[in-house]
C-alpha positions in Angstrom: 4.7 29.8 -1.3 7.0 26.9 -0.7 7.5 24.5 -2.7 4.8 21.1 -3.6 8.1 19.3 -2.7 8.7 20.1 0.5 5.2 19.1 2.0 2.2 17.4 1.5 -1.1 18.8 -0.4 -4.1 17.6 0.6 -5.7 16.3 -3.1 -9.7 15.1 -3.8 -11.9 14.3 -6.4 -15.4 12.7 -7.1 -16.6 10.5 -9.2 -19.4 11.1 -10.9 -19.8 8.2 -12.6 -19.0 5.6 -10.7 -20.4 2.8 -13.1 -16.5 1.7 -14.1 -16.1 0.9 -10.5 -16.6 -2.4 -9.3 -17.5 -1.5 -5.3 -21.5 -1.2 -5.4 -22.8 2.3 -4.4 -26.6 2.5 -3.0 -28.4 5.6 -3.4 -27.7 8.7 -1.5 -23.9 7.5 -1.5 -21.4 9.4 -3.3 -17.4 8.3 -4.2 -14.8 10.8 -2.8 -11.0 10.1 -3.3 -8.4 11.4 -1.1 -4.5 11.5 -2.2 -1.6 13.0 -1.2 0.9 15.1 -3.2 3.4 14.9 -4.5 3.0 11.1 -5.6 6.1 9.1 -6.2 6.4 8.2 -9.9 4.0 5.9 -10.4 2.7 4.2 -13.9 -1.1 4.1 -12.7 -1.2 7.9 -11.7 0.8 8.9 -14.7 -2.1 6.8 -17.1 -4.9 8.8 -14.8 -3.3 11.9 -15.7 -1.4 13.3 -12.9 1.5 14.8 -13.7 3.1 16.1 -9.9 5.8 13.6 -9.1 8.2 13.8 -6.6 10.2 12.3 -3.4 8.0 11.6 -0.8 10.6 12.8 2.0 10.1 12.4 6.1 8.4 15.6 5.9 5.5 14.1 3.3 5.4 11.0 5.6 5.0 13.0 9.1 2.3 14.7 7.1 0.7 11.5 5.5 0.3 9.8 8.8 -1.1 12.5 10.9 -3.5 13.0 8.1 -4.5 9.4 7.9 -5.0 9.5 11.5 -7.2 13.0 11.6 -9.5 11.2 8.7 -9.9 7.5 10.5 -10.6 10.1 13.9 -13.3 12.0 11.2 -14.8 9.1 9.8 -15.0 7.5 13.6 -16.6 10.6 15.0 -18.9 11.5 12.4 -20.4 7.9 11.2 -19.4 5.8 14.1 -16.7 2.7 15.1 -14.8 1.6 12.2 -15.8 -2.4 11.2 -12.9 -3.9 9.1 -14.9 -6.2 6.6 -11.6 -7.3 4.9 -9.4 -10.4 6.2 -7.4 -8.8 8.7 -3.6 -8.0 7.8 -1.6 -10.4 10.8 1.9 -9.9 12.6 4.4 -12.2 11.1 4.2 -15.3 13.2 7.4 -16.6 15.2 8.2 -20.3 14.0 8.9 -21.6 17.0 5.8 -19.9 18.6 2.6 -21.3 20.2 1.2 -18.2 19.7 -1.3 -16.9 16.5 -0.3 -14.3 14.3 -2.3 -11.3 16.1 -4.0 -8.6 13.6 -2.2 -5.4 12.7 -3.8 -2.5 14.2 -6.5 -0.4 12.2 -3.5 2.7 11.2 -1.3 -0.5 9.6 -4.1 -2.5 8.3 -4.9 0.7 6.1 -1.5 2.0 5.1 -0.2 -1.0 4.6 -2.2 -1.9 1.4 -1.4 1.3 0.3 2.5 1.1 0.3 2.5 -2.8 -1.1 0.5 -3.6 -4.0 0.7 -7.3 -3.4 -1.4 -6.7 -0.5 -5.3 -7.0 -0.5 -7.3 -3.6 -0.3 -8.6 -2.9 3.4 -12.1 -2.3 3.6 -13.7 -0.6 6.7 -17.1 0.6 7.6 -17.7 3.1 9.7 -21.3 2.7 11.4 -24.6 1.9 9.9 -25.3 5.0 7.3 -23.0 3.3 4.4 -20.0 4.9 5.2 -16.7 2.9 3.9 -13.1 3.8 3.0 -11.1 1.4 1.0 -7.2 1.2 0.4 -5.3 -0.6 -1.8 -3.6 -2.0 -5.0 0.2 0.3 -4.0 -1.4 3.9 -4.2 -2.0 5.9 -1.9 -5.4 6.6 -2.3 -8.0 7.1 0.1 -11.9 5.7 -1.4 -14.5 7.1 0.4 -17.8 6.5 0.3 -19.8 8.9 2.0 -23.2 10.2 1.6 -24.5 12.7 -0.9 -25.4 15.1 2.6 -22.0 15.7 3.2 -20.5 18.1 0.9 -16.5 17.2 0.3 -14.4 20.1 0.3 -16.1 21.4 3.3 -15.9 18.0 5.2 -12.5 17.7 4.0 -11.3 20.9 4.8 -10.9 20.0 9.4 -9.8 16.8 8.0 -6.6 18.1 6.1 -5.5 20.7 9.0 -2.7 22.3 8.0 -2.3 20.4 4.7 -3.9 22.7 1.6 -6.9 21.2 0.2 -7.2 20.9 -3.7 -10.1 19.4 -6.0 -8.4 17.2 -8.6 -9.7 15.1 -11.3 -8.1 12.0 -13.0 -8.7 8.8 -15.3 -10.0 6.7 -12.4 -9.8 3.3 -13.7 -6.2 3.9 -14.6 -5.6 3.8 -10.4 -8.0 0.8 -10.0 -6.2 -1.6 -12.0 -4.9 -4.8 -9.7 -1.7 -5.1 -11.0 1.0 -2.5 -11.9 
């Protein structure tokens, strides 16, 4: 088996208690939480407990983006058109421009809270049932919430394609924390 170096593993865990987290669930909903490995050395996941660290190389990156892309698709076709109910991420806007900074598009407004912790999260819905995934705070963390019908692993299992998928478990409040 090659090594967890050279590409991406598809990682999730629940959270069965979700009373530390500050995003409301409603009944029937359940937390899922998506990451990919290995993780670059990071304070937060090393409190939480994970201990596979490494160089995220163009390989991990091809990988992380076609996944991100296969899950938004998921979401999309599953639970319907993806709402973004946080303030929009903008284009830098050109001084000497007339024009408004236009949004980012929904694959930047996502990763892009992910890679800067300075960032606010992204929040998106994804059609009436509850359905939301959340990004944010420098990790690249995918919150889910999805309902208590759909079982994880299988779900997640088209959604990471190639990728292996593993359940993992870790400190969760550790990763939630607003500043590193």
């Amino acid at each position: 088996m090659p090594s967890i170096f050279m590409s991406a593993i598809t990682f999730y865990g629940s959270i069965p208690d979700p009373t530390h987290i500050t995003y409301p669930l409603t009944a029937g909903q359940q937390w899922v939480v998506i990451w990919l490995s290995p993780v670059n050395p990071d304070a937060c996941f090393e409190a939480a407990g994970w201990r596979e660290f490494g160089d995220q190389d163009a390989a991990w990156e091809m990988d992380a983006a076609a996944f991100q892309t296969r899950l938004l698709t998921a979401l999309e076709a599953q639970f319907g058109a993806p709402q973004l109910l946080s303030s929009p991420l903008r284009s830098a806007r050109k001084w000497w421009s007339w024009q408004p900074a236009l949004p980012l598009a929904l694959s930047e407004q996502v990763s892009l809270p992910m890679a800067w912790d300075h960032l606010p999260d992204c929040l998106l819905a994804f059609g009436s049932a509850g359905v939301s995934l959340r990004t944010g705070k420098g990790h690249h963390l995918y919150w889910l919430t999805l309902p208590q019908t759909v079982e994880p692993a299988a779900w997640l299992s088209a959604v990471a394609g190639d990728l292996p998928l593993r359940r993992g478990e870790m400190r969760w409040t550790a990763l939630l924390q607003t500043q590193h």
